[in-house]
C-alpha positions in Angstrom: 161.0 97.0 67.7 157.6 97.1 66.6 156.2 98.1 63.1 152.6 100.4 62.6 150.8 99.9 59.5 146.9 101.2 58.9 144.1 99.2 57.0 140.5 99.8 56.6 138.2 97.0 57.9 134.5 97.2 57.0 132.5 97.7 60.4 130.6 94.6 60.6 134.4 92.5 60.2 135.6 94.7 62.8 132.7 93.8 64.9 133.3 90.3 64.3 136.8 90.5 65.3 136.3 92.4 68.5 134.3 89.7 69.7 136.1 86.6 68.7 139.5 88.6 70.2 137.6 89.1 73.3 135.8 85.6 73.3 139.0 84.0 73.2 140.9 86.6 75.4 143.5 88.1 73.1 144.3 91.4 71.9 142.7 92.5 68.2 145.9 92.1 67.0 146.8 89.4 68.0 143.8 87.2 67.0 144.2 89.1 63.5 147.8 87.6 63.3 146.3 84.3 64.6 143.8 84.2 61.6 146.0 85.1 58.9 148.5 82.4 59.9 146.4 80.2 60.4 145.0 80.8 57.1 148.5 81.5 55.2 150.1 77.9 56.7 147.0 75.5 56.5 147.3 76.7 52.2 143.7 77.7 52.8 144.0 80.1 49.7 146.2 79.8 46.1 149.0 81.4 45.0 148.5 84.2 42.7 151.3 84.9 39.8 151.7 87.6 37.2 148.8 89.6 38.2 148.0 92.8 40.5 147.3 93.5 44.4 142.8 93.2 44.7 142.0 94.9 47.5 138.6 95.1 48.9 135.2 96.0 47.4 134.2 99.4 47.7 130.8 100.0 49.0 130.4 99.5 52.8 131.2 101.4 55.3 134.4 100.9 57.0 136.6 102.1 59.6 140.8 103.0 59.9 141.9 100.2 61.9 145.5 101.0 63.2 147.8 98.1 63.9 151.5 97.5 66.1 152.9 94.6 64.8 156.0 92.4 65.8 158.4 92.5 62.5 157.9 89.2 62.0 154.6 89.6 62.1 154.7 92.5 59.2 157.5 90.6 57.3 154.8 87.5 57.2 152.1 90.0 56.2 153.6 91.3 53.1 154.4 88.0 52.2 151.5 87.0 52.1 150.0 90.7 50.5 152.7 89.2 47.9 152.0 85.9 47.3 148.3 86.1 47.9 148.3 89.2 45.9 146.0 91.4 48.1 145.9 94.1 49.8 145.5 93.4 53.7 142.1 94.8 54.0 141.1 91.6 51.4 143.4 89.6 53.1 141.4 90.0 56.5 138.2 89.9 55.0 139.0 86.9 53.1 140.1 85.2 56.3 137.0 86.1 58.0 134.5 85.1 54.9 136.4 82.0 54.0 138.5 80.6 57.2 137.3 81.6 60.1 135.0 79.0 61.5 137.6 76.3 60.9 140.1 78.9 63.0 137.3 79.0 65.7 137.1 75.3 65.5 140.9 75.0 66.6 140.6 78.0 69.1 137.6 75.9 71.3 140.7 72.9 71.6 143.0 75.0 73.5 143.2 75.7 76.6 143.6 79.7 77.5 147.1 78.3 79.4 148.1 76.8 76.3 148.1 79.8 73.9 151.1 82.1 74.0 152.0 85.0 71.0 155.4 85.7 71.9 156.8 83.6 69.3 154.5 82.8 66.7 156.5 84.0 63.6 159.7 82.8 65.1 160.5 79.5 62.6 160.3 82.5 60.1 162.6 83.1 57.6 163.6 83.8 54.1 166.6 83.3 52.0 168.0 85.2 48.8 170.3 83.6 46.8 171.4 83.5 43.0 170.9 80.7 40.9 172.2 80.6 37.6 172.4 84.5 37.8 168.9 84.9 38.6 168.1 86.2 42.0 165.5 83.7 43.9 163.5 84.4 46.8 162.1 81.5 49.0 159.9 82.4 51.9 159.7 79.6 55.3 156.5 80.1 56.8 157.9 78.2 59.6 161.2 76.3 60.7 163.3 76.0 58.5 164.0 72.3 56.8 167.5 72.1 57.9 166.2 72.6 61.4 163.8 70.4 61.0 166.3 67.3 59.7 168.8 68.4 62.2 166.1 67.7 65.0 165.6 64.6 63.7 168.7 63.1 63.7 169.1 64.2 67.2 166.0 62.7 68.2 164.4 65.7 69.3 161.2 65.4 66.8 
């Protein structure tokens, strides 16, 4: 099942996008994804705590930019809205001001066989459990650890 969500995107970042997606021969959405994980995994911006969602500045001119996500995908989005505290409009203008030539940088080292979407958000998880009567969140922006020390033993990494 896939999940529809709606952000505005200043024209000259949607411009951007269009051509990087099409440079690199994905789908909008896709390279959108790409960017934000990119940016969300490599820590490229800090954790924000006890304050409220920015979102972005008012002023240009922008455009409604409809998006189908995976719900992975969406899950990892308001994560990071969360964590990041941002609204995804900022989030994608951040990556784009902030990130995106290092993200091009990697994109120019692979090979167009090499790059698949199908399971990008897959090692994603999250776990609620109580500690001490407090309810605790954490978030696995990729495989989880266990996975990762069972592989191990087994060799496999």
């Amino acid at each position: 099942m896939n999940i529809e969500t709606t952000t505005c995107i200043s024209l000259e970042h949607l411009e951007v996008l269009r051509w990087c997606a099409q440079k690199y021969n994905m789908s909008l959405r896709t390279f959108i994804s790409a960017l934000i994980s990119f940016t969300a995994q490599w820590e490229k911006n800090d954790v924000k705590s006890f304050s409220q969602l920015s979102y972005r500045q008012k002023g240009t001119t922008w455009k409604r930019l409809h998006l189908v996500l995976y719900e992975d995908e969406y899950e990892f989005f308001m994560d990071v809205k969360k964590v990041w505290k941002m609204s995804l409009a900022k989030i994608i203008a951040y990556c784009l001001e902030h990130v995106l030539d290092d993200f091009l940088k990697i994109l120019e080292g692979i090979d167009d066989n090499d790059y698949t979407d199908n399971y990008r958000h897959t090692g994603y998880t999250f776990c609620v459990y109580k500690e001490e009567d407090i309810v605790c969140c954490q978030f696995y922006w990729g495989p989880h650890p266990k996975i990762i020390q069972k592989a191990k033993k087994l060799g496999h990494i």
